[in-house]
N, C-alpha and C positions, 0 to 999 in steps of 0.2 A: 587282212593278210592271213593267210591258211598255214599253220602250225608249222607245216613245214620251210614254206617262205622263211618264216618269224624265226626258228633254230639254222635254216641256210643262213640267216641275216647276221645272227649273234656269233654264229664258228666264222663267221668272215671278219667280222668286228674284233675278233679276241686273236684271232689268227695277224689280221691285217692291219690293225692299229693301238689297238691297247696294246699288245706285247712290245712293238716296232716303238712304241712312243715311250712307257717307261725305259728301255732299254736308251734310246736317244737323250732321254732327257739326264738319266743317270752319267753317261759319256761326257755330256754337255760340263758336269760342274764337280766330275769326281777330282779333276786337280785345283779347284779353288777349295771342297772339303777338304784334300791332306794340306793345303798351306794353309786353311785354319788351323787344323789341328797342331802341326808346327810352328805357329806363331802362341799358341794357346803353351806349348811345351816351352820355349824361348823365356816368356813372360813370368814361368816357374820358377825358371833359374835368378841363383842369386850372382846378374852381373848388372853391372855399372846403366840406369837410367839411359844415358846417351845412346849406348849400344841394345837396348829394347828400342828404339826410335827409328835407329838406323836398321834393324832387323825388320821393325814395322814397316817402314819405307821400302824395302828389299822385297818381302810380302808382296806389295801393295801394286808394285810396278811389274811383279811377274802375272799376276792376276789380271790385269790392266792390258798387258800383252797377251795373254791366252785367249781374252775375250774381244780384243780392238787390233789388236796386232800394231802395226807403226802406229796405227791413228790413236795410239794411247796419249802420244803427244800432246792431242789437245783435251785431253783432263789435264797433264801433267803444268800444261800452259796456264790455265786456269786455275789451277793450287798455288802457282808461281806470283802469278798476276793477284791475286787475294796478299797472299804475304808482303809482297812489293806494299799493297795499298795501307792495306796494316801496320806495315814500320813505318810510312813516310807520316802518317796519320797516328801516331804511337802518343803524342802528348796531345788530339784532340777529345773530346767529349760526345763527337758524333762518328765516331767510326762506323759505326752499323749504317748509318745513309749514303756515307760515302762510296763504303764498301757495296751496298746494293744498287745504286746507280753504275756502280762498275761491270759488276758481275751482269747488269741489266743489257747495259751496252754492249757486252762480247757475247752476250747471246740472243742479240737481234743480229749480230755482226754472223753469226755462225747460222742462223736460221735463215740470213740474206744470201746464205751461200757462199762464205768465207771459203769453207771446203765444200764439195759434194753431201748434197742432202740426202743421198743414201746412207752415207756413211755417218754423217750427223744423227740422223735418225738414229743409229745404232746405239749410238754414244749418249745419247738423252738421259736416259736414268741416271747414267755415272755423274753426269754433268749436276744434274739437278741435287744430286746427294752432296757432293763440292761443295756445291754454291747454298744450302741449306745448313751446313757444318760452318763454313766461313762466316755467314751473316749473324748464324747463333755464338758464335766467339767475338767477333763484333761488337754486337749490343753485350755480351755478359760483359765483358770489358768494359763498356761506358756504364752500365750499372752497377760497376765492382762484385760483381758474381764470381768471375774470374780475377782475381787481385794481382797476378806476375803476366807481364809480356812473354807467350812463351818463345823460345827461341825455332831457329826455323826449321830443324830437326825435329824438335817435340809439334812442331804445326804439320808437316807435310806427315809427320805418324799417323798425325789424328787424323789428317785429311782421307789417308791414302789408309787407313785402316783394312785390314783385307777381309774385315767380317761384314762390310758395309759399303766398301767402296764399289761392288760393284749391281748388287739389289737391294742393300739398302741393308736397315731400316738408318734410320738420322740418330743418334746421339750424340750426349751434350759434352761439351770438353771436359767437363768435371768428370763424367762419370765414365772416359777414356780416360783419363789419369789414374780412376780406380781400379781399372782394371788391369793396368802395368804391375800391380802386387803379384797377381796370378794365384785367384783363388782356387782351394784343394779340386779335383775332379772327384767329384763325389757321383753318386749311384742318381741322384736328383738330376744333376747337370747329363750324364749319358742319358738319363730318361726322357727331358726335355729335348737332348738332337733326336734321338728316334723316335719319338714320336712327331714334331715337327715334319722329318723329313719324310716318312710317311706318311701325312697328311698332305703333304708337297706334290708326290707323287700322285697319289689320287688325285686330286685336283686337277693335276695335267689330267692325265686320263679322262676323267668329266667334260673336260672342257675341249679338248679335241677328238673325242671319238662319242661321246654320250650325248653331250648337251645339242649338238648339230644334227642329232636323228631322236630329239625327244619324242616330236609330235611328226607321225603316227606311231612310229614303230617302240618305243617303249610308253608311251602312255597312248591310248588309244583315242586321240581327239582328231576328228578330221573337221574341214572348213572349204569354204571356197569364197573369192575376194577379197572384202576388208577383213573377213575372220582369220583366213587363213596368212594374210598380212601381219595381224597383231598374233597366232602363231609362230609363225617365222621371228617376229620383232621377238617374241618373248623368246626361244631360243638363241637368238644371237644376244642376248643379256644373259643369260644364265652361262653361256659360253666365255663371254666377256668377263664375270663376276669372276668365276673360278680360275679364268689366269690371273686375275689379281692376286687372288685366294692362292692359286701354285708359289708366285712369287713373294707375298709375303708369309706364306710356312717356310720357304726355301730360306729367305733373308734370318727366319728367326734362329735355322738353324745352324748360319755362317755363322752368325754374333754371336752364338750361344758356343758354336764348338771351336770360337780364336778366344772367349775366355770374357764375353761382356754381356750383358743382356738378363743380369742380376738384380735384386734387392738387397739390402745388409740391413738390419736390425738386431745392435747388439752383436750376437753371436748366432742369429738366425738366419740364414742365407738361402735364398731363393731364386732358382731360375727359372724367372717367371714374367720374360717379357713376353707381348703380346701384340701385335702387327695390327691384324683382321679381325672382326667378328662375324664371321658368316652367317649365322642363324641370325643378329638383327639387320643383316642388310637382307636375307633371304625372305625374310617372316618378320620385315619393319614396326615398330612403334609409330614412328613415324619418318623423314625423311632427314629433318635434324637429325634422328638415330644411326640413319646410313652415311652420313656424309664425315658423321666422328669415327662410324665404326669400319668405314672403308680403308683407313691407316691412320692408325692409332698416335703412331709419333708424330706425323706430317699434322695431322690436326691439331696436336702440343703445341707443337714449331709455328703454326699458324696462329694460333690461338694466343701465344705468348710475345711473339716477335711481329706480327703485323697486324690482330684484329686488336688485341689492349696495345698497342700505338697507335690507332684510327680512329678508338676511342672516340677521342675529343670531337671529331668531324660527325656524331651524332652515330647512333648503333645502325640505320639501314647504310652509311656511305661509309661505315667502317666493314660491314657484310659484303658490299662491291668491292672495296681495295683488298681484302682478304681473297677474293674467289679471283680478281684480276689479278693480285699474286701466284696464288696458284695456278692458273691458266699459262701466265708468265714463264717458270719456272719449267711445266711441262712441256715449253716448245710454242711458236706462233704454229699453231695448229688447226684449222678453222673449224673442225669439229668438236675438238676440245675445248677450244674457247668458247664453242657453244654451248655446249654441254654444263662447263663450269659454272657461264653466266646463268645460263637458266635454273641453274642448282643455287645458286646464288637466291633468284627470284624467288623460288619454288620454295625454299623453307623459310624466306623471311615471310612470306605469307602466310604460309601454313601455322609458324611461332606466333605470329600476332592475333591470326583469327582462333588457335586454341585457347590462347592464352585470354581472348575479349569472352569465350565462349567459356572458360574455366570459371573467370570470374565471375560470370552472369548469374548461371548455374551452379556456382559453389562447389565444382566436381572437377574429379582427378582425369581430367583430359587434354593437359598441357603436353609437347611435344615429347617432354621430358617424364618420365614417372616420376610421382610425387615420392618424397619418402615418405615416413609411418607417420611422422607427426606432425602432416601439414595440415592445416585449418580448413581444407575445403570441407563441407559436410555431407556431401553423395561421396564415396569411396567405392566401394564394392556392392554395387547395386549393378542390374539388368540394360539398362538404361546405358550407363557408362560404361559399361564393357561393349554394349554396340556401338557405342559413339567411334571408341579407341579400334574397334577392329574395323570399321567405314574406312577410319583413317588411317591404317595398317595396310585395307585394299587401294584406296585411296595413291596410297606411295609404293606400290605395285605394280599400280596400272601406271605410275610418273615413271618409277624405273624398266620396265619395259620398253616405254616409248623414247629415252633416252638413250639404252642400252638396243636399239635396232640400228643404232647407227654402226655400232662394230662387229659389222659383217668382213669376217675372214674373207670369202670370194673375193669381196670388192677393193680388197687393202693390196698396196704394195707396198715396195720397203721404202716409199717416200712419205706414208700414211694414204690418209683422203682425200678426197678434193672435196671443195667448198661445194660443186654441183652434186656431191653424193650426199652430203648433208640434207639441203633443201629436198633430193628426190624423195629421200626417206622419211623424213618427215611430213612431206605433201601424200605423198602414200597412206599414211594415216592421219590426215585429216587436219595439224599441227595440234590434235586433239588434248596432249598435257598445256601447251601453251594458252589454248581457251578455258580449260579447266582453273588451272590458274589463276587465270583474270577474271574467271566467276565468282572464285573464292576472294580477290580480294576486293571486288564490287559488294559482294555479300558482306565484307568485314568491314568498309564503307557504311553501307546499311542500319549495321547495329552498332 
């Protein structure tokens, strides 16, 4: 492209979608920022507990409306239906099973088409953050985490949270509870929304005007057939990454500016929660790295409420029930459930063949970084720093060929179809899926 092309391309770009797109996306959620901000002020005041619940609730359901309009109902349905199962279930010791076969049941019931699947689709996040808040009150309840039934004022607060209820992230009832004190607004806490929401911002940007013209026009790689396929594939991943990345800086900066998304030590206070890592999912260790640091609290939630409960069922069919939970939760979606399963597959292979390979070797090459004072005896040698970066490129080349399935063109507001899945992957080869199965024939081997 000739210089001049290359600067028509970029005053089109800054003209034509970077401006149009922060502008939109600011529109999109500048009345869900003032009713944080107003639930954050509410929380300050010294009034009576009940009436922060009721204020939260109030919150909760105009935000709900802004972004679902009537069809708020079926979250509100679904906060109801939890509560219902919770009292009637109030003196057993398996609430959390019960409660998740429930919540399981109304959203295959809602995935079948109870209402229109446009409008479902819409509603997914909200849905999943419900039914993620409900199962963790649940189980805290049967393991006495949570020691008082609360009442259904203080449940639909927590539910309907408006720094959370409608991208997230997941917190735990305890630490809604702490945050009804309504800690000072210090120079830390404004620091932490602006920058957040700055980073929010850019991310959209990347991700609907940069990341869709990477390759040729801001990095100069051109290709033709399978290359320029695994170009393309890698674009529609980095495109895909950063709306994650837009929606959880956006999410940090709801819950941070309605007054939650803190640490307390003492008299040290910190706002310093954290969603995303972008740079290890960009620039992996390895794949176990990307799948914690893809959201940070859902992997909690995961990791505390369904993989240490599957436990006993042995670590690879507690790695399946965990990733078919999560598959679960974001919708019967046939791409997603693919994706999940295979991310499933994808690090228990990768964790076992590092870890057979760490031991052999005596070297710092587990999926995980070692801390300083592990017993392997190669550390910081030549050798292991190329082992680690193979398998750095290694969950690069997995995340690209995963991340080609979410192509913008191809998406409508019902998601994918099952035949976009198979095309795109036969397109390349199902190349991560034999990579896989090489590596764990090789972990066979030895």
């Amino acid at each position: 492209m000739d210089s001049f092309g290359r600067q028509e391309f970029l005053q089109f770009l800054a003209e034509g979608c970077i401006l149009p797109t922060a502008q939109q996306g600011l529109e999109q959620v500048w009345q869900l920022l003032l009713t944080c901000l107003l639930c954050r002020i509410i929380f300050r005041l010294s009034i009576p507990a009940p009436m922060k619940y009721l204020c939260a609730i109030t919150e909760g359901f105009y935000v709900l409306f802004v972004f679902f309009d009537v069809h708020m109902v079926w979250v509100i349905i679904l906060s109801l239906i939890c509560f219902l199962i919770l009292f009637l279930c109030r003196n057993s010791s398996s609430r959390g099973v019960f409660l998740s076969l429930a919540i399981l049941i109304y959203m295959l019931m809602g995935e079948l088409h109870m209402i229109d699947a446009e409008t479902w689709h819409k509603m997914r996040g909200s849905q999943m953050v419900v039914a993620m808040k409900a199962i963790s009150l649940a189980f805290d309840l049967d393991r006495g985490a949570v020691s008082s039934f609360p009442s259904v004022l203080e449940f639909m607060g927590y539910i309907c949270h408006v720094g959370t209820v409608i991208f997230g992230p997941w917190i735990s009832f305890s630490h809604y509870r702490d945050t009804l004190d309504g800690r000072k607004m210090n120079v830390g806490w404004f620091w932490k929304i602006a920058l957040s929401f700055m980073r929010s911002q850019i991310c959209l940007v990347i991700s609907t005007c940069i990341a869709p013209y990477l390759f040729p026009y801001f990095i100069p790689v051109y290709g033709d057939g399978l290359s320029r396929r695994w170009l393309h594939a890698y674009e529609n991943a980095v495109s895909f990454h950063f709306s994650n990345y837009f929606v959880s800086y956006l999410s940090e900066t709801t819950i941070v500016l309605a007054g939650a998304g803190f640490t307390e030590h003492k008299d040290n206070l910190k706002w310093d929660i954290t969603v995303a890592r972008p740079l290890n999912i960009e620039l992996p260790r390895s794949m176990v790295e990307v799948v914690t640091s893809w959201n940070l609290p859902m992997s909690r939630w995961l990791n505390k409420y369904v993989f240490k409960s599957a436990l006993k069922l042995g670590t690879f069919p507690a790695i399946l029930v965990t990733y078919t939970a999560s598959a679960l939760l974001h919708g019967l979606s046939f791409h997603l459930g693919a994706v999940l399963l295979s991310l499933g597959f994808i690090t228990y292979v990768e964790h076992v063949l590092r870890k057979r390979l760490a031991a052999i070797f005596s070297a710092c090459i587990l999926s995980k970084r070692c801390s300083s004072d592990c017993h392997h005896e190669n550390k910081k040698v030549v050798w292991v720093y190329a082992t680690n970066l193979f398998f750095s490129a290694l969950s690069i080349f997995h995340l690209t060929y995963l991340g080609s399935l979410f192509d913008m063109d191809a998406e409508d507001e019902k998601g994918y179809m099952a035949s976009h899945t198979i095309q795109k992957w036969s397109e390349l080869n199902w190349a991560s899926h034999w990579v896989m199965l090489g590596c764990w024939v090789f972990y066979w081997l030895i």
